[in-house]
C-alpha positions as CSV (number, residue, x, y, z in Angstrom):
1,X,12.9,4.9,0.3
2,X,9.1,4.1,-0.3
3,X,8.1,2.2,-2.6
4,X,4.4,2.2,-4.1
5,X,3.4,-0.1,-6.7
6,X,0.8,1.0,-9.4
7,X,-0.2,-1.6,-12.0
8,X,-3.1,-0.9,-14.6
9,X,-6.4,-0.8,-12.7
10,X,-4.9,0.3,-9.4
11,X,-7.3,2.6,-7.6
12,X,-5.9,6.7,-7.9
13,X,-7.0,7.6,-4.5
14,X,-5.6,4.4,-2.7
15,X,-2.0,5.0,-4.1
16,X,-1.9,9.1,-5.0
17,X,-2.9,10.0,-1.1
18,X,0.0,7.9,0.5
19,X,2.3,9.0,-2.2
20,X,1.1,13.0,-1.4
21,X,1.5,12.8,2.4
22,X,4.8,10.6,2.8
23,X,6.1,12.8,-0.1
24,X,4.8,16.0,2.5
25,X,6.8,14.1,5.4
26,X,9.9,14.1,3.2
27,X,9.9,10.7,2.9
28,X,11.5,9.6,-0.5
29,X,8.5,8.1,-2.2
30,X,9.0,6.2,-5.4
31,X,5.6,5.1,-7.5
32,X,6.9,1.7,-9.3
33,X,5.3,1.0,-12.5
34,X,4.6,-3.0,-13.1
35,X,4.4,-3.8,-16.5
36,X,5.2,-0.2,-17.9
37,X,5.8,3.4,-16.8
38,X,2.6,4.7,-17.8
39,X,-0.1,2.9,-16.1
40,X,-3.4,3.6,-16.1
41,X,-5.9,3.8,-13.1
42,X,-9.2,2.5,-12.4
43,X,-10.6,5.2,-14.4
44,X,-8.7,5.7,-17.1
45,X,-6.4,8.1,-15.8
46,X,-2.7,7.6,-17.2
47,X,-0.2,8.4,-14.5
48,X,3.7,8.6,-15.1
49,X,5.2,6.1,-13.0
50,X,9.0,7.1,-11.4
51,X,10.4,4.0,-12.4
52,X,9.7,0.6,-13.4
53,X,9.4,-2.7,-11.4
54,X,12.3,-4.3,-12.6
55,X,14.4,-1.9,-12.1
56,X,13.3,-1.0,-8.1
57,X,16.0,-2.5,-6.4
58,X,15.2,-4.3,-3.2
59,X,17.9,-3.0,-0.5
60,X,18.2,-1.9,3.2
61,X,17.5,1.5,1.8
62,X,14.1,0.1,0.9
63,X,12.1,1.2,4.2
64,X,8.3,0.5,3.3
65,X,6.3,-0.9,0.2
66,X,2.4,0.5,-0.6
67,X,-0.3,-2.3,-2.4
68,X,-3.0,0.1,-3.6
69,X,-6.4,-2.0,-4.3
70,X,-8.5,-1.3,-7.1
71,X,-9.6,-3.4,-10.1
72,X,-7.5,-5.6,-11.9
73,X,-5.1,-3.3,-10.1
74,X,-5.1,-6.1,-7.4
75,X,-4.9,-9.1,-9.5
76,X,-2.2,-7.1,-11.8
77,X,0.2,-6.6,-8.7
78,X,-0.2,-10.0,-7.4
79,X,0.6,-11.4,-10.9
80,X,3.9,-9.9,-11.2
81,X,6.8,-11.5,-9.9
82,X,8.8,-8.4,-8.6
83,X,5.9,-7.4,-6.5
84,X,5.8,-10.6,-5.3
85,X,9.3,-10.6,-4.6
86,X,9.2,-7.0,-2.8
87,X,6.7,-8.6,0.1
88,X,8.9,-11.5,0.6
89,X,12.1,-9.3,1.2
90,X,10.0,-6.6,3.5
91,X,8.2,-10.0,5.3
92,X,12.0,-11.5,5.8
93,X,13.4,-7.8,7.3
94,X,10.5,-6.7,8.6
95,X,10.2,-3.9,6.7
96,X,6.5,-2.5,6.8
97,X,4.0,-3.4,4.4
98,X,0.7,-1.2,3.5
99,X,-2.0,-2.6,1.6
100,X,-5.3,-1.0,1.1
101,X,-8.9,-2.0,-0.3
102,X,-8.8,-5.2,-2.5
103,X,-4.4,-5.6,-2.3
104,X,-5.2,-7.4,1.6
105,X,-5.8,-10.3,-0.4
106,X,-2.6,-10.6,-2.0
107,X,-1.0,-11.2,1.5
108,X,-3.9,-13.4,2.1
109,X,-2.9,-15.6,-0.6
110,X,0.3,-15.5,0.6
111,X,-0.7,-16.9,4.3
112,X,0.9,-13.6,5.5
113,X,-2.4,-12.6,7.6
114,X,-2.7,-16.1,9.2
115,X,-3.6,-15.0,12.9
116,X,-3.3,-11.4,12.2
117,X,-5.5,-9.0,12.5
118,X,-6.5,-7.1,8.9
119,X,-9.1,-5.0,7.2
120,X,-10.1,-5.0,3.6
121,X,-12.7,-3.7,0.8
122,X,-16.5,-5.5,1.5
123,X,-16.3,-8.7,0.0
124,X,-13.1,-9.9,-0.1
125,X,-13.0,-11.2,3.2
126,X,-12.7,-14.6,2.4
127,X,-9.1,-13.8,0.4
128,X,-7.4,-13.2,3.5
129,X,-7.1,-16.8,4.7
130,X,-7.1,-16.7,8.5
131,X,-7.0,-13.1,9.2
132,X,-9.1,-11.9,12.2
133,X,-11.1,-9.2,10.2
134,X,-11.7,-5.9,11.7
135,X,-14.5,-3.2,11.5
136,X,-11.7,-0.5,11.9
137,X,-10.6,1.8,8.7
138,X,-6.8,0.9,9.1
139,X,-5.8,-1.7,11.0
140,X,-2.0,-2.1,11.9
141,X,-0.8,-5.7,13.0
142,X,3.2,-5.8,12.6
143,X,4.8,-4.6,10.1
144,X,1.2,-5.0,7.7
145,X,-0.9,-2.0,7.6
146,X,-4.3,-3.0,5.6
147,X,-7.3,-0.2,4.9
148,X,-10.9,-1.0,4.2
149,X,-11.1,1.1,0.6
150,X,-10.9,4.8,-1.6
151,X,-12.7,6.1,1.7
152,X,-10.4,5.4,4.2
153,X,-7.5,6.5,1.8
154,X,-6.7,9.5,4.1
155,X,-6.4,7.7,7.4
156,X,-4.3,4.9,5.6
157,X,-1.9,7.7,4.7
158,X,-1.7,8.8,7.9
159,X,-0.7,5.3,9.5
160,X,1.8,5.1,6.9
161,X,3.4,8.7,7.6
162,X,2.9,7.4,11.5
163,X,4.7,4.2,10.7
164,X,7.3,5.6,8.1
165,X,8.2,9.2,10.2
166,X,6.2,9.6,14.1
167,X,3.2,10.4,15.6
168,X,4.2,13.8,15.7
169,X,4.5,14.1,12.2
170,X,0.8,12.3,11.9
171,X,-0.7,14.8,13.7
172,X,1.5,18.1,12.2
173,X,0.1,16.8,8.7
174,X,-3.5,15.7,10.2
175,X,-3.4,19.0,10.8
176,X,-1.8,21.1,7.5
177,X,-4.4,19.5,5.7
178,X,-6.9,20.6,7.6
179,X,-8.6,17.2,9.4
180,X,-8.5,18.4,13.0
């Protein structure tokens, strides 16, 4: 099970792509609402979310967790406790960890990217205290898998399907929707 958090402000194209292609890979993707199961995006689109924080069990069924970026998306999710709580647990099992655009930062904050090597959104560079920042769209280092932004939202996904399924599976879906 897949867990991506959405919290008001998070950025639709950062969170909907993964959701869409690990969903394609039949992975069991759930989108976890922080605050409320309605939460709405960046721009002020409502979206339905499948559950809520609290009630996202963190278990060895859990095999991956998505940090969409986006504005206060990112400072919403690093505000909440259970999110907070969901990086711990995948950072003690090793369980991966995606974050995209500004959500690098809340690993950052963490000291999670000390030494590592991570990618974020221009500008918040700084927030990922002792990362060795890349140039790359998607960098993987571990089990954390950062992206740069909205633009690089398709390669992110297909790093996560990489990470979550195989390579083959990558490429079958590079390829179904139509990238190759």
């Amino acid at each position: 099970m897949i867990y991506v958090y959405l919290a008001n402000g998070f950025e639709e194209v950062e969170a909907l792509t993964p959701v869409d292609l690990l969903r394609r890979a039949e992975k069991k993707v759930i989108t976890v609402g922080v605050g409320d199961n309605i939460i709405v995006s960046s721009h002020g689109i409502p979206v339905i979310a499948d559950t809520i924080a609290q009630e996202a069990p963190l278990t060895d069924e859990l095999e991956m967790i998505i940090l969409p970026g986006g504005m206060p998306g990112t400072l919403n999710l690093e505000k909440s406790d259970y999110v907070q709580a969901a990086i711990d647990f995948c950072m003690e099992k090793n369980i991966p960890i995606g974050a995209i655009c500004a959500a690098p930062s809340i690993l950052g904050h963490k000291g999670l990217l000390n030494g590592r090597k991570a990618v974020c959104y221009t500008g918040f560079e700084t927030q990922l205290d002792g990362a060795i920042i890349g140039d790359e769209a998607v960098v993987k280092d571990g089990n954390i898998i950062t992206s740069r932004g909205a633009g690089t939202a398709m390669e992110f996904a297909l790093t996560l399907v990489e990470t979550a399924v195989s390579e083959a599976e990558r490429k079958r879906q590079y390829n179904a929707i139509l990238c190759g």
